[in-house]
ZAMIDREN-24078 format. One record per residue: x, y, z of N, C-alpha, C, O in turn; residue in one letter. Coordinates in steps of 0.001 Angstrom, whole numbers, padded with zeros to 6 digits, always signed. Atoms other than C-alpha are relative to their C-alpha. Example, Ala and Ser with C-alpha at 12.3 -4.5 7.8 and 13.67 -1.06 7.14 Angstrom:
2
+000890-001190+000000+012300-004500+007800+000900+001200+000000+001936+001181+000665A-000820-001190-000060+013670-001060+007140-000770+001090+000730-000261+002198+000899S
***
This chain:
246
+000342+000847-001137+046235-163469-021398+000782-001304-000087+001403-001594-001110X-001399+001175-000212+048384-166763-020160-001109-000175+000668-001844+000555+001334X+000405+001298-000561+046893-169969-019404+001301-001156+000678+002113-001605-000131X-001072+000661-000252+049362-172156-017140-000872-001492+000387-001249-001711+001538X+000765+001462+000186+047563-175740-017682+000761-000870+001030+001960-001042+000814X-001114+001804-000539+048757-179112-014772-001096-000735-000314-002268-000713+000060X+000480+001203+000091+048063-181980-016260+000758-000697-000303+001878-000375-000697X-000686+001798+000253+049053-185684-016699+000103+000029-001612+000999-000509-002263X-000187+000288+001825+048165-185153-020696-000033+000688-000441-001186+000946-000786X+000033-001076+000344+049184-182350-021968-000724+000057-001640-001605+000833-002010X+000627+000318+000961+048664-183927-025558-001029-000283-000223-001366-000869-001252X+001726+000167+000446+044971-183948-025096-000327+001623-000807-001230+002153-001454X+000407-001999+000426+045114-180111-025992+000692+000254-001575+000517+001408-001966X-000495-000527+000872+046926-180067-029233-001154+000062-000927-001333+001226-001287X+000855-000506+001035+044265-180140-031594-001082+000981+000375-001463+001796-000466X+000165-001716-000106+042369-177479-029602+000358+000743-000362-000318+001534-001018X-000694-001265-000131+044990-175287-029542+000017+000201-001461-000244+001368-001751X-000279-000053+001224+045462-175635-033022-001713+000583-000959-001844+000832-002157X+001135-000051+000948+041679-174959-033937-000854+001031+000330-001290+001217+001466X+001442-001106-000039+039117-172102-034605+000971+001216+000785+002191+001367+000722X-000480-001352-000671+039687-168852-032500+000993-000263+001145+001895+000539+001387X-001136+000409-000914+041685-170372-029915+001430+000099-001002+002414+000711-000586X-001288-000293+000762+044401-170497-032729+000653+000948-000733+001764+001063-001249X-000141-001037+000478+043624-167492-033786+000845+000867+000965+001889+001467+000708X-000058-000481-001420+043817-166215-030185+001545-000007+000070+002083+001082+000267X-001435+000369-000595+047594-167718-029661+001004+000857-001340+002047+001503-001246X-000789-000456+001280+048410-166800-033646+000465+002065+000396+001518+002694+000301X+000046-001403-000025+047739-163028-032893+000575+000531+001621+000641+001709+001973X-000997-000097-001671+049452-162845-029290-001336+000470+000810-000978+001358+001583X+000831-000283-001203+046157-162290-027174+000099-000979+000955-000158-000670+002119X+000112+001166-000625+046531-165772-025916+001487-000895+000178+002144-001374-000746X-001299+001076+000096+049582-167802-024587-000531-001480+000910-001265-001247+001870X+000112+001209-001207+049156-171406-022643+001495-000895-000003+002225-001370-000872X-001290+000911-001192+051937-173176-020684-000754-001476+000298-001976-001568+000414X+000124+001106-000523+051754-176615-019784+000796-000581+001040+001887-000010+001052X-000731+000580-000772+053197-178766-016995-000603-000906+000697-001809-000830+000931X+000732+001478-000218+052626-182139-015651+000354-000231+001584+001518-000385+001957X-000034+000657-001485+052669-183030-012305+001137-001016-000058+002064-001041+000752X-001118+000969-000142+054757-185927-013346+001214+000299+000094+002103-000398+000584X-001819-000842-000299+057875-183782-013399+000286-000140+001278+001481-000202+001565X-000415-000008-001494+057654-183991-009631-001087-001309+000909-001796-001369+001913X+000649+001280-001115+056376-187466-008734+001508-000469+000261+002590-000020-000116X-000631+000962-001281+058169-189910-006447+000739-000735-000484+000339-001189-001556X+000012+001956+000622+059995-192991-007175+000352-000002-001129+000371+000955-001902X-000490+000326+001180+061215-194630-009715-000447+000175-001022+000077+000518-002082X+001592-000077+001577+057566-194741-011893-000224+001734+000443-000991+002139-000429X+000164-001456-000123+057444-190560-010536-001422-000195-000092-002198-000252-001046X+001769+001086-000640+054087-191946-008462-000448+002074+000307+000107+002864+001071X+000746-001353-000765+051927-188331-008188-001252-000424+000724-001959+000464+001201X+001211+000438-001020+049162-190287-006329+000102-001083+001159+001198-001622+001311X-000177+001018-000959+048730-192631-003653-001478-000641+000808-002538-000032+000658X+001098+000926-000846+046197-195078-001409-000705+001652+000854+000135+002474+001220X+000599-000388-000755+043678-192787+000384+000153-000668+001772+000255-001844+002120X-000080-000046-001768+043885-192486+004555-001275-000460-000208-002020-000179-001147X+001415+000427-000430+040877-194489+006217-000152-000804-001190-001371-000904-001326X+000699+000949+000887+040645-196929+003117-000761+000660-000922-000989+001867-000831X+001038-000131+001330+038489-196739+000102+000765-000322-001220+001922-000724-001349X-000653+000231+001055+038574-196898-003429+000492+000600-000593+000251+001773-000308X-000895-001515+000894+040970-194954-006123+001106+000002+000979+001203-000658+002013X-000979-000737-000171+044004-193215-005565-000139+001379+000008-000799+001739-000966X-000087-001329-000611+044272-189684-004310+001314+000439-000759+002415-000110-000815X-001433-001091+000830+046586-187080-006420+001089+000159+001326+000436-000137+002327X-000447-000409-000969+049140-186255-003844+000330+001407+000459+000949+002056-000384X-000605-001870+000370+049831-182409-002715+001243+000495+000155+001551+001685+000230X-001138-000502-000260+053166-182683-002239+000499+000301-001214+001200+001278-001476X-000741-000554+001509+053881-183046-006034-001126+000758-000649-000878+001073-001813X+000635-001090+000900+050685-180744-007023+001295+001266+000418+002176+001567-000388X-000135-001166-000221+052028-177849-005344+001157+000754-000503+001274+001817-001112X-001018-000342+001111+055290-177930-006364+000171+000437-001483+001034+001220-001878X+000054+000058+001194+054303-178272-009943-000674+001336-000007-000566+001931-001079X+000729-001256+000145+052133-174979-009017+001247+000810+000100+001664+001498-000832X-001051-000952+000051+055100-173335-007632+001069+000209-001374+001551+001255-001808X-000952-000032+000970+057284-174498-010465-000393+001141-001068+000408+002053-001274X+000830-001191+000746+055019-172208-012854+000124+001208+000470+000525+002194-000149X-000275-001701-001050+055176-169343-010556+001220+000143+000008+001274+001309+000401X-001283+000136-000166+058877-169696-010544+000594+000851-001475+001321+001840-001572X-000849-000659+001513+059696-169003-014526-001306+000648-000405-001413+000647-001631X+001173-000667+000347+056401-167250-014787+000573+001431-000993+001273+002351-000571X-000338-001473+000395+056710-164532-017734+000023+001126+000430-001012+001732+000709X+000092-001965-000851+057791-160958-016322-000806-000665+001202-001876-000126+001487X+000363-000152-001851+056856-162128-012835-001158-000241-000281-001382-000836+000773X+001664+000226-000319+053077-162647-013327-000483-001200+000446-000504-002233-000223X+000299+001579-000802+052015-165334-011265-001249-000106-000031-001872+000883+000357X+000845+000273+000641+049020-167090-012464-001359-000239+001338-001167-000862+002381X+001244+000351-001338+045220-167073-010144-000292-001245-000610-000491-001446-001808X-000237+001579-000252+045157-170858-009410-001747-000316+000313-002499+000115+001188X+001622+000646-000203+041556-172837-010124+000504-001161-000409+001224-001533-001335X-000076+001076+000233+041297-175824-009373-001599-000758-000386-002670-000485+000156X+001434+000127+000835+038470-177560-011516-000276-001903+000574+000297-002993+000574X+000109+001145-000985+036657-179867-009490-001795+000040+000176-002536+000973+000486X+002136-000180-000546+032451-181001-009093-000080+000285+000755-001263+000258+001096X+000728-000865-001603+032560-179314-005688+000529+001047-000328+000969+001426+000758X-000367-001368-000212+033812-175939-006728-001459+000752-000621-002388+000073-001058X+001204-001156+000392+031135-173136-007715+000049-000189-001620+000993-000165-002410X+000051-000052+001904+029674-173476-011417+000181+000928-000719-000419+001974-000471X-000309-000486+000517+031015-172140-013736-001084+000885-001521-001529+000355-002540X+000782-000725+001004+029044-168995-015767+000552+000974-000611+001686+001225-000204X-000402-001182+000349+029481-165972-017846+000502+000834+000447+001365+001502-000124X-000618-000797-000674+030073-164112-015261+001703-000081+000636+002591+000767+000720X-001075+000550-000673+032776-166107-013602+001208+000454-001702+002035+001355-001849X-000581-000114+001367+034172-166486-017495+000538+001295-000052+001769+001329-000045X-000434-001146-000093+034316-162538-017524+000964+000641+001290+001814+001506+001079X-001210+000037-000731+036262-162404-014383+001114-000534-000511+001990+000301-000737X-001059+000029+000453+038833-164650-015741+000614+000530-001206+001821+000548-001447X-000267-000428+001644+038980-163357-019162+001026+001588+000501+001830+002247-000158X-000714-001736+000039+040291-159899-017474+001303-000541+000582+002241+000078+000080X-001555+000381-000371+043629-161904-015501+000407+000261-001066-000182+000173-002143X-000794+000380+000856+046706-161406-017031+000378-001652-000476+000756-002123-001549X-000557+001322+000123+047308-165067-016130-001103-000804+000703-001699-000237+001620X+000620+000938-000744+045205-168222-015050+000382-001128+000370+000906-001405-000709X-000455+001116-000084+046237-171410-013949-001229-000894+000624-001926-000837+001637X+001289+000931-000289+043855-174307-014473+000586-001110+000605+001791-001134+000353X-000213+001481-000518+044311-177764-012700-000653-000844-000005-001758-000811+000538X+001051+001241+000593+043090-180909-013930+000927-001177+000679+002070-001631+000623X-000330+001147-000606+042546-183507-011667-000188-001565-000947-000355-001617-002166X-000239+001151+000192+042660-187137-012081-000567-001355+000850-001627-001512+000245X+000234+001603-000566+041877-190713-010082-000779+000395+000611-001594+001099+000016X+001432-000245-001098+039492-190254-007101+000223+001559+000145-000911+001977+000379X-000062-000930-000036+040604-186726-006933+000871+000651+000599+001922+000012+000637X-001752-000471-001026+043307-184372-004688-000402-000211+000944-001548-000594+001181X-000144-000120-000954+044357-184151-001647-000323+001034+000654-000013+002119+000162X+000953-001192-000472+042350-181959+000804+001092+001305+000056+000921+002314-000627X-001070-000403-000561+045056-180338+001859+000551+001267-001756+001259+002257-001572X-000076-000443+000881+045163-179010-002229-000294+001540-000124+000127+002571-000648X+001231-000980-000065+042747-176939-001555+000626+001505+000714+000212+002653+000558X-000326-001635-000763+044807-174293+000720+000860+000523-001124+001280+001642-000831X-000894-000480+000595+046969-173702-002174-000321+000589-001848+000285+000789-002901X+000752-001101+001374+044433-171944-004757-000959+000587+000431-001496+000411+001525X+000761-000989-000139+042307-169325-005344-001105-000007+000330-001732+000565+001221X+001930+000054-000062+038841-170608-006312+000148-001546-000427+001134-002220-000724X-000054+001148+000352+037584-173611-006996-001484-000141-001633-002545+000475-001528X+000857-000165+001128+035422-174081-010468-000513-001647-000587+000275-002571-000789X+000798+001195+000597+032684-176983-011840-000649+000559-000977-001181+001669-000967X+000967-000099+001267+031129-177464-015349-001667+000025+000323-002523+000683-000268X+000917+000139-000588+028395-178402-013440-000324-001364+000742+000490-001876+001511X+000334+001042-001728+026538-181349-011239+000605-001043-000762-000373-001702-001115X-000024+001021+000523+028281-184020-013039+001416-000631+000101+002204+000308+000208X-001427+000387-000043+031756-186164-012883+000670-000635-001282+000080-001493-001939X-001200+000675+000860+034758-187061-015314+000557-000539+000276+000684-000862+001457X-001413+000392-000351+037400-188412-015643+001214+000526+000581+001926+000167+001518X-001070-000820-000163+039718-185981-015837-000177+001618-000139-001178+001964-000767X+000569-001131+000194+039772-182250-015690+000427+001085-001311+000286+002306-001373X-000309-000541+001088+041084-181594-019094-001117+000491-000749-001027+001588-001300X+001159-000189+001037+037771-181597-020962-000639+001876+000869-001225+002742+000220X+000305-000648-000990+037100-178987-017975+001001+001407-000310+000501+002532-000328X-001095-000846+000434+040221-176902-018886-000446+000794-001490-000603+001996-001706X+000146-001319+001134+039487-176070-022505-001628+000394-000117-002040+000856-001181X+001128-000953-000176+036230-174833-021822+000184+000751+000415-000468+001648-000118X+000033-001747-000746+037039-171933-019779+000956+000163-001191+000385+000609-002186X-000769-000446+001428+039966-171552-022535-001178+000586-000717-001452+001785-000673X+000454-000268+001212+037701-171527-025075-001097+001066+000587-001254+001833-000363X+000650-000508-000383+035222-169560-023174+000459+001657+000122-000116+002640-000345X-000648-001080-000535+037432-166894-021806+001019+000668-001913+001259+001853-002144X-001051-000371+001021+039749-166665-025408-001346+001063-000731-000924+002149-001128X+001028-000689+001207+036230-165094-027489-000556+001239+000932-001425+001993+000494X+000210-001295-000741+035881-162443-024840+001751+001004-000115+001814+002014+000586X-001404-000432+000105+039803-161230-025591+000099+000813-001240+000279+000281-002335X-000227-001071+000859+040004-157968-027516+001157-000487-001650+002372-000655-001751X-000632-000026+001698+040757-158502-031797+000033-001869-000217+000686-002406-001112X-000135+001275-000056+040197-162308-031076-001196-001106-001390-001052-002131-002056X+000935+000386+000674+036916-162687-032913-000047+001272-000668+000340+002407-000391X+000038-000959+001481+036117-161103-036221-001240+001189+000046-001409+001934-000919X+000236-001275+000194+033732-158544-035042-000833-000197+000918-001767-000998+000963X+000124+000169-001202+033243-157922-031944-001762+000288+000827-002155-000108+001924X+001386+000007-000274+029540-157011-031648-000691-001380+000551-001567-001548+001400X+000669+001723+000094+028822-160919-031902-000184-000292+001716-001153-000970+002057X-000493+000254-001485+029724-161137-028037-001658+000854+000797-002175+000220+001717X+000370-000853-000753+027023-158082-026911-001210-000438-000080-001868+000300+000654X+001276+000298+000374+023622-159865-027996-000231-001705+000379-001323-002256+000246X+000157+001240+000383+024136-163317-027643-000156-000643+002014+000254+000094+002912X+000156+000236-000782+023341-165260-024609+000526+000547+001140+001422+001377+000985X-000203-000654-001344+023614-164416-020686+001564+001417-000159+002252+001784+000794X-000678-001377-000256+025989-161159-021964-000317+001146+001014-001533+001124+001200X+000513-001637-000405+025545-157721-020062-000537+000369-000859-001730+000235-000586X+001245-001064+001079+023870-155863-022967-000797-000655-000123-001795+000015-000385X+001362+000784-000280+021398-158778-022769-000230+000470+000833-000935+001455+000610X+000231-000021-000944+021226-158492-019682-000204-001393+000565-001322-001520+001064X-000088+000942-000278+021754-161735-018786-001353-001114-000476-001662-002143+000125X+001232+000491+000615+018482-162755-021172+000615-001414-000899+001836-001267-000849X-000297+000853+000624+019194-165881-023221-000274+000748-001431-001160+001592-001563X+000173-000821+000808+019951-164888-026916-002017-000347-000885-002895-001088-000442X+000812+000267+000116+017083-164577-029246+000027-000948-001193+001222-001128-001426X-000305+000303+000751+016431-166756-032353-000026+000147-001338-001056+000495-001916X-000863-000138+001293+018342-166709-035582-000610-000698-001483-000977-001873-001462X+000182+001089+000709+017490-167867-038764+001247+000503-001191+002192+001254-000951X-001171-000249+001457+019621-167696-042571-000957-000658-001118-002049-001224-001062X+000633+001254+001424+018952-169274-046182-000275-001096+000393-000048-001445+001552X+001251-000297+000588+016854-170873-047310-001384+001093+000954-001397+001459+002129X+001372-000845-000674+013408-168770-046453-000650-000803-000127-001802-000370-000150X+001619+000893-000505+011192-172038-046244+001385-000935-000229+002305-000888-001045X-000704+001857+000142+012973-175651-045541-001176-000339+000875-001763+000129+001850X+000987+000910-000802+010722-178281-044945-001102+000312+000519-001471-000361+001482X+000819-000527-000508+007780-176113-044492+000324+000876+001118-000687+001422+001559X-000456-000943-000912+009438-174036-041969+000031+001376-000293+000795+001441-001256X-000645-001116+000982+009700-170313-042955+000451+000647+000823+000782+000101+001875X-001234-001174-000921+011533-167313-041360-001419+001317-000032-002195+001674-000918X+001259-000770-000519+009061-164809-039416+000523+001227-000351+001622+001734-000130X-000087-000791+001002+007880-162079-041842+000817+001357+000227+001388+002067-000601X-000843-001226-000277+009345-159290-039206+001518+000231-000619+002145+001244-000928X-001783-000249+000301+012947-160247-040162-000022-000030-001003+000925-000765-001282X-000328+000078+001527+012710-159989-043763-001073+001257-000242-001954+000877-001013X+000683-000825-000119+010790-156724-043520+000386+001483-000439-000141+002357-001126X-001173-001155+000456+013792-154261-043517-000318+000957+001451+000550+001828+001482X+000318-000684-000899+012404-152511-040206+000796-000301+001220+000406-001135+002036X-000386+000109-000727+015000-152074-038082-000412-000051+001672+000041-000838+002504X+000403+000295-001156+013158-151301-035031-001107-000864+000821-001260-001323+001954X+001395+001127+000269+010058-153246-035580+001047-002181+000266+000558-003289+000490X-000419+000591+000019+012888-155570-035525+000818-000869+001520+000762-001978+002052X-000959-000042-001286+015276-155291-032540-001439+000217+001329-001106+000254+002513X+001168+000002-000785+011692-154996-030676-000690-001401+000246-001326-001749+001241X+001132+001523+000350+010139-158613-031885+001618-001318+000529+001537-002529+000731X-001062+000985-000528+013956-160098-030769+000116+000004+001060+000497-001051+001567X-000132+000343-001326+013843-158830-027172-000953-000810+000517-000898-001643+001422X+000915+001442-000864+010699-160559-026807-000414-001080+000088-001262-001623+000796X-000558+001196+000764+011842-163305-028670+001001-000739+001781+000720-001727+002460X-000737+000163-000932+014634-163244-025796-000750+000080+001315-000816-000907+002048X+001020-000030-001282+012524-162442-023013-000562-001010+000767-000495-001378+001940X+001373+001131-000227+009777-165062-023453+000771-001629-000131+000344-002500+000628X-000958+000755-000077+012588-167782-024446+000824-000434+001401+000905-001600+001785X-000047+000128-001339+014158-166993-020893-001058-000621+001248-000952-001462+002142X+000977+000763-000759+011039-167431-019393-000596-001231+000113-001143-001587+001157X+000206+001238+000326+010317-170789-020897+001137-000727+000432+000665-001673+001063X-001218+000682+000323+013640-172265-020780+000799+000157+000913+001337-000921+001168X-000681-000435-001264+015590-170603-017771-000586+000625+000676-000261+001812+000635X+000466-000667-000790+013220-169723-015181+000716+000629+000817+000438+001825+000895X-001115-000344-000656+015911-169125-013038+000993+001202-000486+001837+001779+000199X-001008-000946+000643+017643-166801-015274-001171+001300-000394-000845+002422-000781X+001175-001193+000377+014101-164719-015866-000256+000743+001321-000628+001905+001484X+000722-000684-001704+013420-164269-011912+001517+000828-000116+001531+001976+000329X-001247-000938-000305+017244-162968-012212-000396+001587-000444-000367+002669+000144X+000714-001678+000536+015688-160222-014757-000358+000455+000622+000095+001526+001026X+000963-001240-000457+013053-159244-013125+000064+000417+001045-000759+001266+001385X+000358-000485-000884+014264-159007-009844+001198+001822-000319+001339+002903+000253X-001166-001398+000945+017029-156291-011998-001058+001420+000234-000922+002379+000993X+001491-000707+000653+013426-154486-013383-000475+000302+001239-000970+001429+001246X+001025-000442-000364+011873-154346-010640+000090+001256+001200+001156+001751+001567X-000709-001325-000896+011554-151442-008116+000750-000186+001301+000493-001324+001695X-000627+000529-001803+013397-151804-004532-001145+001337+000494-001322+002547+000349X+000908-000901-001224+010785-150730-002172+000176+000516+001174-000601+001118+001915X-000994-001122-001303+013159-149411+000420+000285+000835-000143+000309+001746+000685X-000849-001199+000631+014795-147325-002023-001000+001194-000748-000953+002420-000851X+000479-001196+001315+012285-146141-004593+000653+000171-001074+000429+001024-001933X-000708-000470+001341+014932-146744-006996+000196-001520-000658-000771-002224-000367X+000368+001060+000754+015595-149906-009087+001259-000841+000671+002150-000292+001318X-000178+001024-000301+016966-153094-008356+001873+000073-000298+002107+000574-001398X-001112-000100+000643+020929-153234-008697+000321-001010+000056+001387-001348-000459X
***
């Protein structure tokens, strides 16, 4: 998979790239990322990629004459022709979940875009795919925004992580079923008066994998109501059909 990154700082990413499975990811060829700056195609003497907002206000507006270019430029020397699906990462695009994550994780190529000052130009907007948010909240910039789906999308990438089960149990997955995971414990068997519940130290595998879904279950229900009504409307029967919920 190919990441084609625009940003103003590309050097915010080197010690990512350099760390944990992401470096594994790039070491073992599942993962490539590209960079390119917008500034390659500003204006002017200072190579200006923003400007005063129409109608007044405050900030500066990215401009789209030098995003787009900088999109095309990517699409241009794009490896073997693969031209990258263009998100632009922005608090008004659709939040970003597992699911979304598993869509991009299957591109050959993605291209993220990280904005900057008051934000782009509307006009940005006709010249990508989707649009993607961390959630209800604003940055600075959309780098911090960038290596999250990276890092998100790289641990779903076949031989990336050290054994691949880890992925099928653990929060909003499919083989959950979109349940939140359940919880974990390790050494010690008592800290601080705490101990580890007697099922998991029992040896009973099914007695086991039984006391974790409803570990997961009841966890959902506390904690992501929203993600439990998702269950059950899965579970429950369709009364049109007579058959179950898809």
């Amino acid at each position: 998979m190919r990441f084609d990154v625009v940003t103003l700082f590309p050097e915010a990413f080197e010690g990512f790239l350099a760390t944990s499975f992401v470096a594994r990811g790039i070491a073992g060829g599942q993962l490539a990322v590209r960079f390119r700056s917008p500034r390659d195609f500003g204006l002017g003497k200072h190579k200006s990629v923003d400007d005063t907002p129409y109608g007044g206000g405050s900030g500066m507006v990215m401009r789209a004459d030098v995003l787009v270019a900088c999109f095309e430029s990517l699409d241009a020397d794009a490896p073997e022709g693969v031209k990258a699906h263009r998100v632009l990462l922005t608090p008004q695009g659709a939040r970003l979940d597992q699911g979304r994550v598993r869509d991009l994780a299957a591109r050959p190529a993605v291209m993220l875009v990280c904005g900057r000052y008051e934000g782009f130009d509307e006009r940005v907007r006709g010249y990508v795919d989707e649009e993607i948010s961390l959630g209800d909240f604003v940055m600075t910039g959309g780098e911090v925004a960038a290596m999250a789906v990276v890092d998100a999308c790289v641990r779903l990438l076949s031989g990336v992580l050290g054994n691949e089960e880890s992925v099928r149990e653990e929060s909003h997955s499919v083989q959950n079923e979109g349940l939140l995971e359940y919880p974990q414990y390790t050494r010690p068997a008592e800290f601080r008066g705490a101990g580890v519940p007697a099922i998991l130290t029992g040896g009973h595998h099914g007695q086991i994998a039984a006391w974790r879904r409803e570990q997961a279950t009841a966890r959902t229900r506390e904690r992501r109501p929203d993600l439990y009504e998702s269950y059950l409307a899965r579970l429950l029967p369709d009364t049109k059909t007579g058959g179950k919920v898809k």
